[in-house]
N, C-alpha and C positions, 0 to 999 in steps of 0.2 A: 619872479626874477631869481635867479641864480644866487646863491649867497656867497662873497668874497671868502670865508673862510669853511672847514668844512662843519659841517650839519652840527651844531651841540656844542661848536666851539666858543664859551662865553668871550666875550669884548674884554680886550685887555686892560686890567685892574691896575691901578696903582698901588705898588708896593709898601706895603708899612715898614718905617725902618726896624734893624734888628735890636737887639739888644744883649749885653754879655750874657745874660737869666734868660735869651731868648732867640739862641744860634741858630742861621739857617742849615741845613744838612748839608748842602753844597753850594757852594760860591764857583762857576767858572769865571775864569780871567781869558777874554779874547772871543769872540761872535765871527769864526771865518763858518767851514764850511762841516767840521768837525763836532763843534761844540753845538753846533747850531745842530747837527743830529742828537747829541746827547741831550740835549734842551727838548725839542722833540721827543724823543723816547719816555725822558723822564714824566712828563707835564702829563701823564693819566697815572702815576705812582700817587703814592703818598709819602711824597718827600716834597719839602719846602726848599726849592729852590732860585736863583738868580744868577742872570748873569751880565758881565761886563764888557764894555767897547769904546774904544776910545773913538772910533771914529762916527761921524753922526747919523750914518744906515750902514746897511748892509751893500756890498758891492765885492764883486768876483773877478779877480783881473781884467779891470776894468779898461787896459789899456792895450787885450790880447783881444778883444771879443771881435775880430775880426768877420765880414759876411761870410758864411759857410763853414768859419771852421768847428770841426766837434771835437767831442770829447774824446779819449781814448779810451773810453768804460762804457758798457752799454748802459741805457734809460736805468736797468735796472740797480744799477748803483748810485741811487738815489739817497737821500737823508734816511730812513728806516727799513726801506721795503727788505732786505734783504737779514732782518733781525724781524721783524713783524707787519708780513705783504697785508695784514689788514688795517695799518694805522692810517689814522685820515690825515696825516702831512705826507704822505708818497707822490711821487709823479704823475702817477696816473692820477690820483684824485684832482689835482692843483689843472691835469688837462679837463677833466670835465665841471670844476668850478668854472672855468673858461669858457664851457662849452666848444671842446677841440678834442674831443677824443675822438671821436668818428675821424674827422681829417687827419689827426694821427694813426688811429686804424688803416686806415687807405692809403696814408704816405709810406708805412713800413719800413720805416729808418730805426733800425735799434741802438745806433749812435747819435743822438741830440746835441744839435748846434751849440756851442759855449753859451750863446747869449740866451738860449733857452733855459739852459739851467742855470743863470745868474739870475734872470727873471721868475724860475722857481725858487729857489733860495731866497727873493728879495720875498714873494708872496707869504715864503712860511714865516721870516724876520717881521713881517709887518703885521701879523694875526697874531702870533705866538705870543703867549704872557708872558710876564719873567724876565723880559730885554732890555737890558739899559743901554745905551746909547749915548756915546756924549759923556763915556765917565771913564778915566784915564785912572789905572790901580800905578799907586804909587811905591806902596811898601805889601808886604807880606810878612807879618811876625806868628809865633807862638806865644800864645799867654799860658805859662806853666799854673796859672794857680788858678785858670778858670778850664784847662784843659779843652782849650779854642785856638783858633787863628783870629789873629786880629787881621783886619783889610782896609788900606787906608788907599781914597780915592781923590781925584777931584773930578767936578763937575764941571764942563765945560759949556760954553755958549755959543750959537750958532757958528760964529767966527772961530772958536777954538779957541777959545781966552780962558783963563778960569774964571767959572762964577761962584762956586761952595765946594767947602774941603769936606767931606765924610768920612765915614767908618763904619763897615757892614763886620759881623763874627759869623764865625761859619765852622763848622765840625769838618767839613772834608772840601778841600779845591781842587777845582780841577784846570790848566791850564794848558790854553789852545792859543795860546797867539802866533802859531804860525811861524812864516819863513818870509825873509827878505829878501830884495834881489842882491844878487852879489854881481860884487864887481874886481874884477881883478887887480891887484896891486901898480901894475903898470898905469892903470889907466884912472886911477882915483885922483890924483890930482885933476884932470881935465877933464872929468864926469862933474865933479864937484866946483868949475870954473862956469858960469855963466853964460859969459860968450862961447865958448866952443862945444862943437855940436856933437859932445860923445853922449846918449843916452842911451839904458838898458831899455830894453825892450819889453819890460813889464810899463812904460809908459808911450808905447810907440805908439797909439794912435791918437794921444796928444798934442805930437810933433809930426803927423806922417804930412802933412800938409807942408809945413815948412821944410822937411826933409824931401820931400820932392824935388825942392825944387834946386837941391846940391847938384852940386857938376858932378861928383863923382862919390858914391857909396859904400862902405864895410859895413858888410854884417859880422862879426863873430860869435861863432856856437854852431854845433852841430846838431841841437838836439829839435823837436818839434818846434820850441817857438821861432830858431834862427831859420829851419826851412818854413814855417808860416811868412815869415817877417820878410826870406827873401824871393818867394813866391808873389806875394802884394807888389812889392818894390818895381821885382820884371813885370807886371801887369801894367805896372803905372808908365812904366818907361817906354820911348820910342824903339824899335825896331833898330839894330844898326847903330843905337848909339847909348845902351843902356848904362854902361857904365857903371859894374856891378862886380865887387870882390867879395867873395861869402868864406871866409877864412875856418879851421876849427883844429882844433887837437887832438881829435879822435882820426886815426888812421884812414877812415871811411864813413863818407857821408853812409850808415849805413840805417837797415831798416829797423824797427823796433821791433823786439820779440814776440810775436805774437800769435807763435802756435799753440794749442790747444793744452798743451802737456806742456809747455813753456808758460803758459801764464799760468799755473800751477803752484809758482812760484809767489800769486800774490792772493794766497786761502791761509785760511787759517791752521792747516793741517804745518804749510811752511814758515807760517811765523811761529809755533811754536818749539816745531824741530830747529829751527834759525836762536831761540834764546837760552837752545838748551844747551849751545855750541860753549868748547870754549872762548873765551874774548877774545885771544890771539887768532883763531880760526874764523871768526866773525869778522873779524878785521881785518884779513885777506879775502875773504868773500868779495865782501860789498863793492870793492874798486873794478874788479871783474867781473862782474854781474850789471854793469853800463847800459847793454843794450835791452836790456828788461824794462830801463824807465826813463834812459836817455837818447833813445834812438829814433829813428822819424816814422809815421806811419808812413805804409808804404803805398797808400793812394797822392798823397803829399808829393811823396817822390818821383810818383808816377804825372803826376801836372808838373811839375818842374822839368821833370823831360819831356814830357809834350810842349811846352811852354817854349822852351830851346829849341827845339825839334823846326816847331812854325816857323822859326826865325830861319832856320834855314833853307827853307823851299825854295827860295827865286837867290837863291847864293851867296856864301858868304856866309861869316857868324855872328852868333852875337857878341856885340863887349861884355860880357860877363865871365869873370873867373874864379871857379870855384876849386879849392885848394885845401884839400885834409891834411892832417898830420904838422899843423904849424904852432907852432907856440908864439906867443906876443912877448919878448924880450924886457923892452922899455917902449916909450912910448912920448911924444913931447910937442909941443906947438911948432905949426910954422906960420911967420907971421901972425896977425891977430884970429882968424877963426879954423887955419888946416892943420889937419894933424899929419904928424909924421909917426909912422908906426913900424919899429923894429921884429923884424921877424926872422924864426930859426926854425928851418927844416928838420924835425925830427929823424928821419930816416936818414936824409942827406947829410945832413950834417953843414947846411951850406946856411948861412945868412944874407938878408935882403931886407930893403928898404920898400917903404907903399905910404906915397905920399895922398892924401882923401882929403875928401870935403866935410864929411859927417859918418860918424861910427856910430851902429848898432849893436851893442852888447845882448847876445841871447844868450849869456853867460851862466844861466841857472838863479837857483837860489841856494840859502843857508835859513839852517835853522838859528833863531833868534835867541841869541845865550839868555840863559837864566839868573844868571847872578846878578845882574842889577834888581831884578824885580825879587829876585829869592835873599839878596844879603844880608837880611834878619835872622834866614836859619842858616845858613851854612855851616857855624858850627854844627847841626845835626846832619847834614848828607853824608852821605857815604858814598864813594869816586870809584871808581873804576883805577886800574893801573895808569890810564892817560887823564886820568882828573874828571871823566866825565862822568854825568852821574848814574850809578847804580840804578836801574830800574827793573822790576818786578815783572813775573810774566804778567800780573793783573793792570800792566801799566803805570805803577807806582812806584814814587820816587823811595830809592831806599831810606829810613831816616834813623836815629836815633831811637829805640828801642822807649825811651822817655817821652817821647812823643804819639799819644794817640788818633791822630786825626790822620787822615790819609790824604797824600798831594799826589792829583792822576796826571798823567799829562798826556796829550792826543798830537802828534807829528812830531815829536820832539826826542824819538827813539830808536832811530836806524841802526844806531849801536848797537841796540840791544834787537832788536825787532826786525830788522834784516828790511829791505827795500820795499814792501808796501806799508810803511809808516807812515808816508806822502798819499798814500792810493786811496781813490775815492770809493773804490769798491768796496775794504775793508771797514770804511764808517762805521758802520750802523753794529757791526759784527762788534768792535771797539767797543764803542757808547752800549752795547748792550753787554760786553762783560764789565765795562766799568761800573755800572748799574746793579749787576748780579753780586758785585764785589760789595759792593756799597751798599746794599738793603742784606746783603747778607744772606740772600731768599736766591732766587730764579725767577723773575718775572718776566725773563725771555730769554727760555732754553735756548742752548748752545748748540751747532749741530756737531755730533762726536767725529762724522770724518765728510772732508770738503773735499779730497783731493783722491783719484786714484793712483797717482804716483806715492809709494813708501820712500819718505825721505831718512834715508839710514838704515842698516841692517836689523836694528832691534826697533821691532814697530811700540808705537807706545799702545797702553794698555788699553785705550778704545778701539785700535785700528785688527784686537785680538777677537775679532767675530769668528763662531763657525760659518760653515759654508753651509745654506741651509738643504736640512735634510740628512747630513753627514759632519763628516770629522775637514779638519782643514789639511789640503792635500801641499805638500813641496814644501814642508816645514825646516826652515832653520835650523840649522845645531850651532849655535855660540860658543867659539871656543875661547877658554881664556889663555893669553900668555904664558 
């Protein structure tokens, strides 16, 4: 019989607690899809680690996992392969514990369905040692006189109650808790009301049942999950009466970047030229650079006009109106469950009203501030000009020069790290320098250059190879001021 996990991997142990005389090396805080690489990577070192989760398994936008839709990274951006294609948590091994490689062979799909990689991810969360589940970190301090982190948790109970308070010590955290949905200011009071049926769409196939069956639909967002979100929607709907407004604030439902030399932009050659940037230049970057990781794959786009398209054949169109470049104003009930939703044409300049049954927010998300969970150290951060905090190209928060332990953080640095902070491709590449930083060693080289695009006129010092056989030809001259 096939074994659940791979060959050699002992049965997960229960953890002994720690003790101040007896600190683990690293504490991560949050089990999404990041930490859960680095947990991975780490667990053949010789580093004593653990980590935390408040919630009671593992689960991967569990409420986008739509049938058919995939990821926008191929297979090969898995949890390690792509830092060490021979470790036994990769994708391919998790298909032939299955026994599905063949049928994956033969299907030839190098983009894998959402729910396939949630269901890898839950395989490695359920073997992997080290996983605590069910333990919500409360505080994070420095102990100046044991030169530790204190980590104070609770344990919760299957319902999510507390059942015991603890305290784990740790030389180095790392934190991965991830990003929330956001919701726009207009619409937080009636997201947050009960009765009225505005919900983001990180929980939309909780509701798609009951949202059917509205008289009349908004989606807002332009980005993959609002054309996911209103692809399903026109499936479900009759012909002729589907009654569909897909609103967004980007100029152009437009496609996502994904040419060759365009996703170049999420290697490791560009997050490092991206941290070397000034912060004022980093800071106009990233608002323009949208369709790198906001924008719709373009098969998506291409069923949504096929989708439209049918509706047209025997005459006539469909009720659906799709409208870019709109901003949502204000926002307010009418009667007990319809919304009224204020809108302003950005280009136009012109205002209108859109009276609905039920909103769909594909609003995006936010990374989830750190200062509640960090307000023990603050006095040691050090902030950026906009207060946010300083991070390290090694992914380390800047601190206090008094402080010896290091706090990594993994999604939490677009600031600093430029638009694949979020990208699942970059994982493994991540958790394998956080790794390297942290043992102090290389236990999985880095590769010196990812990209053939030279981002900036003075290449850095790896990207300085000869051309082999010869001298390097069409060389630079740097002039100074």
């Amino acid at each position: 019989m096939t074994p659940s996990r791979p060959p050699g991997t002992p049965d997960k142990p229960t953890q002994a607690p720690t003790t101040p005389d007896n600190p683990r090396d690293l504490v991560g805080i949050g089990i999404g899809p990041f930490n859960l690489s680095l947990a991975a990577l780490a667990q053949p070192l010789d580093l004593d680690t653990a980590f935390y989760e408040q919630r009671p398994a593992f689960h991967w936008h569990p409420g986008l996992l739509l049938d058919g839709a995939t990821l926008q990274v191929p297979f090969l951006a898995d949890l390690v392969t792509l830092a060490d294609p021979a470790n036994p948590w990769s994708f391919l091994n998790y298909l032939k514990t299955r026994e599905r490689l063949y049928p994956f062979y033969f299907a030839e799909r190098f983009h894998i369905q959402r729910a396939e990689y949630d269901a890898y991810c839950r395989w490695v969360s359920d073997n992997l040692p080290r996983l605590h589940y069910g333990h919500q970190i409360d505080a994070v301090r420095w102990n100046p006189e044991r030169d530790l982190f204190d980590v104070d948790f609770t344990q919760l109970d299957a319902d999510g109650e507390a059942e015991a308070l603890g305290r784990t010590h740790a030389k180095n955290i790392v934190l991965g808790i991830g990003t929330a949905p956001h919701i726009p200011e207009p619409l937080k009071p009636l997201a947050d009301a009960p009765t009225v049926p505005v919900i983001h769409a990180a929980d939309y196939l909780l509701h798609r049942d009951r949202f059917l069956t509205a008289d009349h639909i908004t989606v807002i967002g332009s980005g993959q999950s609002g054309a996911e979100v209103f692809l399903d929607l026109l499936r479900h709907r009759p012909p002729g009466a589907e009654k569909l407004h897909w609103l967004a604030r980007t100029p152009a439902f437009a496609p996502m970047e994904y040419s060759k030399l365009g996703l170049e932009h999420f290697t490791p050659d560009y997050t490092r030229y991206f941290h070397a940037l000034p912060e004022t230049v980093r800071d106009q970057l990233v608002p323009g650079q949208w369709q790198l990781h906001k924008g719709i794959d373009a098969d998506t786009i291409a069923a949504i006009h096929d989708e439209l398209y049918q509706r047209t054949l025997h005459g006539g169109w469909p009720d659906a109106v799709l409208t870019p470049g709109v901003n949502v104003r204000t926002a307010g009930r009418v009667a007990t469950t319809r919304v009224e939703l204020h809108l302003e044409h950005v280009e136009q300049g012109t205002r209108s009203r859109l009276t609905t049954d039920a909103v769909i927010l594909a609003t995006g998300y936010r990374e989830r501030p750190l200062g509640r969970l960090l307000a023990g150290l603050d006095p040691y951060l050090r902030r950026d000009a906009s207060e946010r905090p300083r991070i390290d190209e090694h992914h380390r928060l800047v601190l206090d020069p008094s402080i010896t332990g290091s706090i990594y953080v993994q999604n939490a640095e677009r600031h600093t790290h430029g638009v694949g902070a979020p990208d699942l491709g970059l994982a493994a590449w991540r958790s394998a320098g956080i790794l390297n930083s942290l043992t102090g060693k290389e236990p999985y080289p880095q590769p010196q250059r990812t990209a053939f695009t030279q981002f900036g006129l003075t290449p850095p010092a790896h990207r300085a190879t000869p051309r082999p056989g010869g001298e390097q030809r069409g060389t630079l001259v740097h002039l100074k001021n």
